[in-house]
C-alpha positions as CSV (number, residue, x, y, z in Angstrom):
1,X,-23.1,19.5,-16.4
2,X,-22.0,17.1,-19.1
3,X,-18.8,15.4,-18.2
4,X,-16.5,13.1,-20.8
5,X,-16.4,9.6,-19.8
6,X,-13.1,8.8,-19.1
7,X,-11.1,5.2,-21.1
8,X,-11.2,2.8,-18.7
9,X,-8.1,1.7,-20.7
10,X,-6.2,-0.8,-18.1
11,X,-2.5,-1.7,-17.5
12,X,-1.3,-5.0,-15.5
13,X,1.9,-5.5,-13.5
14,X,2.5,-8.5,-11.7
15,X,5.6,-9.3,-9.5
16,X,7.3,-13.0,-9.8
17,X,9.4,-15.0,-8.0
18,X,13.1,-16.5,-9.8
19,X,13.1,-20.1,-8.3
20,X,15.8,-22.8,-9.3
21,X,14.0,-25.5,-9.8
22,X,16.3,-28.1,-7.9
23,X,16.4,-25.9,-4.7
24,X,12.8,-24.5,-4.6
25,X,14.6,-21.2,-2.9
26,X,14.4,-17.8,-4.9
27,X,17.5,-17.9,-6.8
28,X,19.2,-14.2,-7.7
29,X,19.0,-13.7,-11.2
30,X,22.1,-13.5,-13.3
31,X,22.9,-10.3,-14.9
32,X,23.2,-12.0,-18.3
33,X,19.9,-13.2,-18.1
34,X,18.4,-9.8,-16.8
35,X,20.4,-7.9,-19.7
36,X,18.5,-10.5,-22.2
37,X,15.2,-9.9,-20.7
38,X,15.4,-6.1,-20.9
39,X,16.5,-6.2,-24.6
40,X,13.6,-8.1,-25.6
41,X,10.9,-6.6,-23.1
42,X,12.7,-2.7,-22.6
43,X,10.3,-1.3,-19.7
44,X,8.1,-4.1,-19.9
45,X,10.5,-5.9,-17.4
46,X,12.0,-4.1,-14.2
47,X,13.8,-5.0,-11.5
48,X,12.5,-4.8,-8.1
49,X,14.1,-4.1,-4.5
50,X,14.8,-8.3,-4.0
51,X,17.4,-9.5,-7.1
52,X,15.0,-12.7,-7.6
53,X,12.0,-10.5,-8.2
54,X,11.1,-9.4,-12.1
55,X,8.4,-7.4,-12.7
56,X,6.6,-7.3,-16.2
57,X,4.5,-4.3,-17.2
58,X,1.8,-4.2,-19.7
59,X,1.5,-1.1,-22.1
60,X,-2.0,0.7,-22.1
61,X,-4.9,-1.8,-22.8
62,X,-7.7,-0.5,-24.9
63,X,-9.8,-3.2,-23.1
64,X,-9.4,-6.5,-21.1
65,X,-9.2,-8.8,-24.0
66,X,-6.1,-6.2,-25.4
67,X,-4.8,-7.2,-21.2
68,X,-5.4,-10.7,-22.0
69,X,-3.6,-11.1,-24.8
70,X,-0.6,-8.5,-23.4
71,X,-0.6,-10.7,-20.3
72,X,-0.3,-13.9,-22.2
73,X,2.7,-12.2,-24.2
74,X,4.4,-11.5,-21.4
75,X,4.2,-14.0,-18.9
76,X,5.5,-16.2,-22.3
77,X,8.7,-14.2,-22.5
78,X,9.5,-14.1,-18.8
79,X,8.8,-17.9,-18.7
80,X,11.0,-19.1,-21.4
81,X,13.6,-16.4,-20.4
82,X,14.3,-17.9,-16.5
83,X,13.9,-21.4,-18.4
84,X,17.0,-20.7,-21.1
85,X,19.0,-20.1,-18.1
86,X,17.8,-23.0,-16.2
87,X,15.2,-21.0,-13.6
88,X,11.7,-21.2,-13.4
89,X,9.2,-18.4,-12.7
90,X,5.9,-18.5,-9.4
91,X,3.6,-16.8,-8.9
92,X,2.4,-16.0,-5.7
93,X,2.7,-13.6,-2.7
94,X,5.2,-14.6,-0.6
95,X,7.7,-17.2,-1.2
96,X,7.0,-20.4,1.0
97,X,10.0,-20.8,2.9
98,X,13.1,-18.6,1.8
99,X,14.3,-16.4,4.4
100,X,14.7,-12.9,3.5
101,X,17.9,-12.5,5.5
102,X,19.6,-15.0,2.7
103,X,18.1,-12.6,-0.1
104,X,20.6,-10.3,-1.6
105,X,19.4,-6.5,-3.0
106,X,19.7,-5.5,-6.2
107,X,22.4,-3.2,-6.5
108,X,23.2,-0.2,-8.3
109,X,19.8,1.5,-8.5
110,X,19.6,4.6,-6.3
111,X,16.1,4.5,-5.8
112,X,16.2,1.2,-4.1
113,X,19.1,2.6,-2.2
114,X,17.4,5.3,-0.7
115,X,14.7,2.7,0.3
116,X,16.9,1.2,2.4
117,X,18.6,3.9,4.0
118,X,14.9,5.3,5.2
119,X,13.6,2.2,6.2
120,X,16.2,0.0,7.0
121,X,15.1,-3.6,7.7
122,X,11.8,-3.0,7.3
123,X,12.7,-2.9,3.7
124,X,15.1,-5.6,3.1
125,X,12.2,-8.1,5.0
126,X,9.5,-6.7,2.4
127,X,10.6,-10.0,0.1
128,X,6.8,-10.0,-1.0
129,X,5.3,-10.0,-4.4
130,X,1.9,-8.1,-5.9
131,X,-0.8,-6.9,-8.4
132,X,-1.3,-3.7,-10.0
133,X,-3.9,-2.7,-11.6
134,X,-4.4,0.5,-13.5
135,X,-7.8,1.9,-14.4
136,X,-7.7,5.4,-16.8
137,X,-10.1,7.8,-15.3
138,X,-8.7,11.2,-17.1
139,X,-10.9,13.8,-14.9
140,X,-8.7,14.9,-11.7
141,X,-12.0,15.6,-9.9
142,X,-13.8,12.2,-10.9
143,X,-10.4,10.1,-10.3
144,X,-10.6,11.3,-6.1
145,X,-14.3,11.1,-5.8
146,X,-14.0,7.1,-7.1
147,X,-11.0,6.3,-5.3
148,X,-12.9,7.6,-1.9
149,X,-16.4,5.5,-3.0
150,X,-14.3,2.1,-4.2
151,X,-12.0,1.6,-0.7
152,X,-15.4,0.1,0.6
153,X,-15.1,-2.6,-1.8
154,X,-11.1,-3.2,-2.3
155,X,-11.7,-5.8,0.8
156,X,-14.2,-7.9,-1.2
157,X,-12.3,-7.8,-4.1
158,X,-8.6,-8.7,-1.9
159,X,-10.6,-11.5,-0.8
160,X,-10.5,-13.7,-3.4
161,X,-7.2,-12.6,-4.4
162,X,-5.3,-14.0,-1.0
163,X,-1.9,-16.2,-2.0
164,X,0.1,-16.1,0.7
165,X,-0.5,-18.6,3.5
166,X,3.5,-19.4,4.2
167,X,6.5,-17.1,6.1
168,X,9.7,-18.4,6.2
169,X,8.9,-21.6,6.5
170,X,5.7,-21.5,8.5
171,X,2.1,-21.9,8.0
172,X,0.9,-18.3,9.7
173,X,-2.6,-19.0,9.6
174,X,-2.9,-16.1,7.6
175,X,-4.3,-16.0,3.8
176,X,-2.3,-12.9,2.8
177,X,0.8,-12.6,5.1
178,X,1.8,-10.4,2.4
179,X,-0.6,-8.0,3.4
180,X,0.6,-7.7,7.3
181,X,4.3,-8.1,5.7
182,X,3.7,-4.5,3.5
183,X,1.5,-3.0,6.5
184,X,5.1,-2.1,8.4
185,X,5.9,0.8,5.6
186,X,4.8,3.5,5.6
187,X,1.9,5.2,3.9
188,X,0.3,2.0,3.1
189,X,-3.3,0.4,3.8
190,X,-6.6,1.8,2.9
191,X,-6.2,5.4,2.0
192,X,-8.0,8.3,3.8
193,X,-10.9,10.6,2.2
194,X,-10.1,13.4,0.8
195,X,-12.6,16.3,-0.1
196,X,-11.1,16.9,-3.8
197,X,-8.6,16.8,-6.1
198,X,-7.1,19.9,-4.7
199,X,-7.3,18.7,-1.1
200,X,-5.3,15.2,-2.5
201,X,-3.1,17.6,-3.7
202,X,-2.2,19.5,-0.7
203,X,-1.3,16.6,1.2
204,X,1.1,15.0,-1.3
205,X,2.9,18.3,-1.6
206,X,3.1,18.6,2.4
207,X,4.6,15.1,2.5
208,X,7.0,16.7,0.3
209,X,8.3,19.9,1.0
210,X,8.2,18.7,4.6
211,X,10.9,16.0,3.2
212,X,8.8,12.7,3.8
213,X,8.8,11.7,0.4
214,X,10.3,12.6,-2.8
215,X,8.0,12.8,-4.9
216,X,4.0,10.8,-4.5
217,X,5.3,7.1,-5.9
218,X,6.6,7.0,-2.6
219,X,2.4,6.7,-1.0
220,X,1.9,3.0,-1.4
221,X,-2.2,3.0,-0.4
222,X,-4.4,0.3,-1.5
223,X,-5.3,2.4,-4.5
224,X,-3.7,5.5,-5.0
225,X,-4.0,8.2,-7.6
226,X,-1.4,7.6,-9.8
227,X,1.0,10.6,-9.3
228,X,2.1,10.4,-13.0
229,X,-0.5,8.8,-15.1
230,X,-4.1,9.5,-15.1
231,X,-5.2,6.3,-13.4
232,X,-6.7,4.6,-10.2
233,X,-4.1,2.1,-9.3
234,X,-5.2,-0.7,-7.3
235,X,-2.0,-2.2,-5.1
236,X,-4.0,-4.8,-2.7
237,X,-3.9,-8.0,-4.7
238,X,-1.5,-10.9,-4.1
239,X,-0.2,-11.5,-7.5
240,X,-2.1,-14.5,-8.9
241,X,-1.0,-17.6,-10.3
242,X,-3.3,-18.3,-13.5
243,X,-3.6,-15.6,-15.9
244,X,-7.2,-15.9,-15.9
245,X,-7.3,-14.9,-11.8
246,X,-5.5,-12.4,-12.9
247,X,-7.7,-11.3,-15.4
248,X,-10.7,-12.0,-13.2
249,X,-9.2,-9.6,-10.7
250,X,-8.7,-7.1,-13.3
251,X,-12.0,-6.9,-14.7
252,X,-13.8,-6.8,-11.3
253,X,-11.4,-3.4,-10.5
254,X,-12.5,-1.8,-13.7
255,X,-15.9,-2.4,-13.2
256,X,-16.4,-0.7,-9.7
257,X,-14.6,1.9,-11.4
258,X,-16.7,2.2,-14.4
259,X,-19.9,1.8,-12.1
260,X,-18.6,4.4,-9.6
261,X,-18.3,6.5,-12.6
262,X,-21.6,6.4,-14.1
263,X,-23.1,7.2,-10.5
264,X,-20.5,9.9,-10.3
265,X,-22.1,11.4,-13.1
266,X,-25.3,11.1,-12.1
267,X,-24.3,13.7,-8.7
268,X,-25.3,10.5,-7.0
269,X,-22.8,9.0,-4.6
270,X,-21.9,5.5,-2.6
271,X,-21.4,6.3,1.0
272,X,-18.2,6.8,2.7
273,X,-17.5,4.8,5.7
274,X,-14.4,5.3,8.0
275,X,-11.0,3.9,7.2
276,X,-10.5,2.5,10.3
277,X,-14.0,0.6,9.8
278,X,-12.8,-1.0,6.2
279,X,-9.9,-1.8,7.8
280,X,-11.9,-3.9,9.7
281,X,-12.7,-5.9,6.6
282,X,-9.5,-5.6,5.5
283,X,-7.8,-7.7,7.9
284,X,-10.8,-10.2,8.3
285,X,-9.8,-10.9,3.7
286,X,-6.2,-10.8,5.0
287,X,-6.9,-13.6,7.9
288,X,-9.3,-16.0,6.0
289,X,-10.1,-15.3,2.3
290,X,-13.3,-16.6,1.1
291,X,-13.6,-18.4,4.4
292,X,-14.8,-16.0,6.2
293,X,-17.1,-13.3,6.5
294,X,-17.3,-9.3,5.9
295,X,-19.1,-6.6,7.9
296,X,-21.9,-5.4,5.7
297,X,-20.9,-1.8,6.9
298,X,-24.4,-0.1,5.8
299,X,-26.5,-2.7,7.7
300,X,-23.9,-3.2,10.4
301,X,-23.9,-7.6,10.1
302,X,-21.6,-10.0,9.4
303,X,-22.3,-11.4,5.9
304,X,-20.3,-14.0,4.3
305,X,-17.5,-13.0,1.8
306,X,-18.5,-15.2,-0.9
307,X,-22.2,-13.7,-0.3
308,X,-20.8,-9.9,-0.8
309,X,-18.8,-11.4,-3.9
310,X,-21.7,-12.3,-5.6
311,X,-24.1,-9.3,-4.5
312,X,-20.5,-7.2,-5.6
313,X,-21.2,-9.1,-9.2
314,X,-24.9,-8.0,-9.1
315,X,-23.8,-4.4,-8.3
316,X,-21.7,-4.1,-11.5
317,X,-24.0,-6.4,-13.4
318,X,-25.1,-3.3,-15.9
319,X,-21.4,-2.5,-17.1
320,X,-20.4,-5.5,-17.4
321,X,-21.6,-5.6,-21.0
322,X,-20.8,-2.6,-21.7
323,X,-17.2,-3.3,-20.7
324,X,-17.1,-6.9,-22.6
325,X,-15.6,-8.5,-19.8
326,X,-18.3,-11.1,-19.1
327,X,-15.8,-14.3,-19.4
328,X,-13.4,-12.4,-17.2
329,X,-15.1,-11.1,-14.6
330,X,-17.6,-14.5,-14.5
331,X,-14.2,-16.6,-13.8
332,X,-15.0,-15.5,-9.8
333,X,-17.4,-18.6,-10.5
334,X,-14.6,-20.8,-10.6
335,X,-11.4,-19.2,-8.2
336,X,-14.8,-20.2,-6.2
337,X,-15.1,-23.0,-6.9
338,X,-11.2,-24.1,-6.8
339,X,-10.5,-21.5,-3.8
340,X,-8.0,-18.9,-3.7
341,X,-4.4,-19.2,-4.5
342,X,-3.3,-19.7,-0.8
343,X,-6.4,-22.5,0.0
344,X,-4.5,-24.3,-3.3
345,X,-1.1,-24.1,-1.6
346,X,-2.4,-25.2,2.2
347,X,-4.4,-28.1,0.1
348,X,-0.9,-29.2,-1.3
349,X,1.0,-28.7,2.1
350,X,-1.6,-30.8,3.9
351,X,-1.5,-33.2,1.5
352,X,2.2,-34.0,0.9
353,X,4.0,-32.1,3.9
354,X,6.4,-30.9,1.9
355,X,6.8,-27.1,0.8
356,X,8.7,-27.6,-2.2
357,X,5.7,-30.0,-3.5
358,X,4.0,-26.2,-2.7
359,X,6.8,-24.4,-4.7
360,X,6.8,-26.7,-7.4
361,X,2.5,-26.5,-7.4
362,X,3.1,-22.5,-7.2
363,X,5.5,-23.3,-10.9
364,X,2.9,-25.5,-12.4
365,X,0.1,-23.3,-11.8
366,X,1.7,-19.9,-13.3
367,X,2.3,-21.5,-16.5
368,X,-1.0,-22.4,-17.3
369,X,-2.1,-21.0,-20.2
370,X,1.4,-19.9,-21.2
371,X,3.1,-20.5,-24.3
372,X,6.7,-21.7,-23.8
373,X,9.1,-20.9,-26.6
């Protein structure tokens, strides 16, 4: 059987915080500002559930330096949007110490109203901030098979993503508290298996004529099946304070895509292990990052999590090329190196004791790399 290989085209969102930069609290933006932005950036920028949350949205990226340079563009507009009107813009996955109860909703938008009528305060505390990442696999058939192969590896990858030591004012010991923040909705977490496209099918349609959902947007899985675009979309990544972690992250989730492809096609497959077990690894990225170690689920040991990184590198080393994302997928080398986003902001803490030294570090370290107009 000769199957068409699918685009691997890729689309970025990324979810910021709106800090005043006396305060170091999220500040609500105004609606002048907002009205500004979406002239300029139209669907580009979106409002999210908190008011001092913006969203930006790449179009479709032929490739990852097209992402790169779409990225750049708009992490540029966003910055010298919040700084016209005095604000300035961090990235990372929770906000250090602003208490969610302070944190007004946006208003107006029925979808977010809904949201909190179903889930009440679970969804008013969910003041967090992510990564998506879209990967084009056109084939219904080939889209479910990878999404079942690649939730072994969304741990490793989450790993070197973690940004979010700090809750409310406390250090929780945790390197994505984001991660155990969004665990309390629903339908979230490392997805099931599911036997094909058709059997995918038949559960999203049960969860809504049964009334659970309104429509499959509302399953928020650590990659899901995109229930309107052809993609994978991959949902378990703090969002990352250097473009370039972000692009690092990007390239690694459309490698294991591309590579579960090409062994897709082949009628060979990567074996499925229990959601409950990669959960397991899940929560050991969540609790220390690179720090820690993985359970090497085919040989049953504990390995450590930089060690699976790099044998995760080898594993996609032949479509790496092919992909041209050798610089971005090599910066793993460095967010190495320098540690994770949250190591960065407990290095800060424990050097200054201060959180807003953190907040300001969080400002300083998103707009790297950005062009400021």
């Amino acid at each position: 059987m000769v199957r068409s290989r699918p685009s691997f085209t890729l689309g970025v969102e990324e979810e910021f915080q709106v800090i005043d930069p006396e305060t170091c609290e999220l500040k609500s933006h105004i609606q002048e500002m907002f009205g500004e932005g979406t002239a300029l950036l139209k669907e580009e920028m979106k409002r999210e559930l908190h008011d001092p949350v913006i969203e930006i949205a790449t179009p479709i990226c032929r490739d990852i330096k097209h992402a790169r340079e779409e990225i750049a563009r708009l992490r540029s507009e966003i910055v010298s949007l919040v700084r016209r009107n005095g604000l300035r813009i961090g990235a990372a996955g929770t906000h250090p110490f602003t208490d969610w109860r302070n944190v007004p909703i946006t208003s107006g938008v029925a979808h977010y109203d809904r949201l909190i009528e179903d889930l009440q305060m679970i969804a008013r505390a969910n003041l967090i901030f992510g990564l998506h990442v879209h990967v084009a696999v056109e084939d219904n058939d080939a889209r479910i098979a990878i999404m079942n192969a690649v939730r072994y590896f969304l741990p490793h990858i989450f790993a070197m993503s973690t940004n979010s030591p700090f809750w409310l004012g406390q250090n929780t010991g945790w390197k994505s508290f984001r991660a155990k923040i969004f665990e309390r909705f629903p339908r979230t977490g490392i997805p099931d298996y599911f036997g094909s496209w058709g059997e995918y099918q038949d559960f999203v349609n049960t969860l809504i004529v049964t009334g659970c959902i309104s429509d499959g947007k509302k399953i928020w899985w650590d990659v899901r099946a995109h229930p309107y675009f052809p993609t994978l979309e991959y949902r378990i990544c703090d969002v990352q304070m250097r473009i370039e972690e972000t692009l690092c992250l990007a390239a690694f989730f459309q490698a294991v895509t591309y590579k579960l492809w090409k062994l897709y096609d082949a009628n060979q497959g990567w074996r499925l292990y229990r959601r409950s077990l990669i959960n397991e690894n899940k929560g050991r990225a969540a609790r220390f990052g690179l720090d820690g170690k993985l359970i090497d689920l085919g040989k049953k040991v504990e390995v450590p999590t930089e060690s699976l990184l790099l044998e995760l590198l080898e594993f996609v080393g032949d479509v790496v090329g092919e992909l041209g994302i050798e610089e971005e997928i090599g910066y793993i080398h460095e967010i190495i190196r320098r540690r994770t986003g949250a190591d960065r902001q407990l290095r800060v803490f424990e050097e200054t004791g201060d959180l807003k030294a953190v907040v300001r570090y969080i400002i300083e370290e998103t707009e790297v790399g950005v062009a400021v107009a």
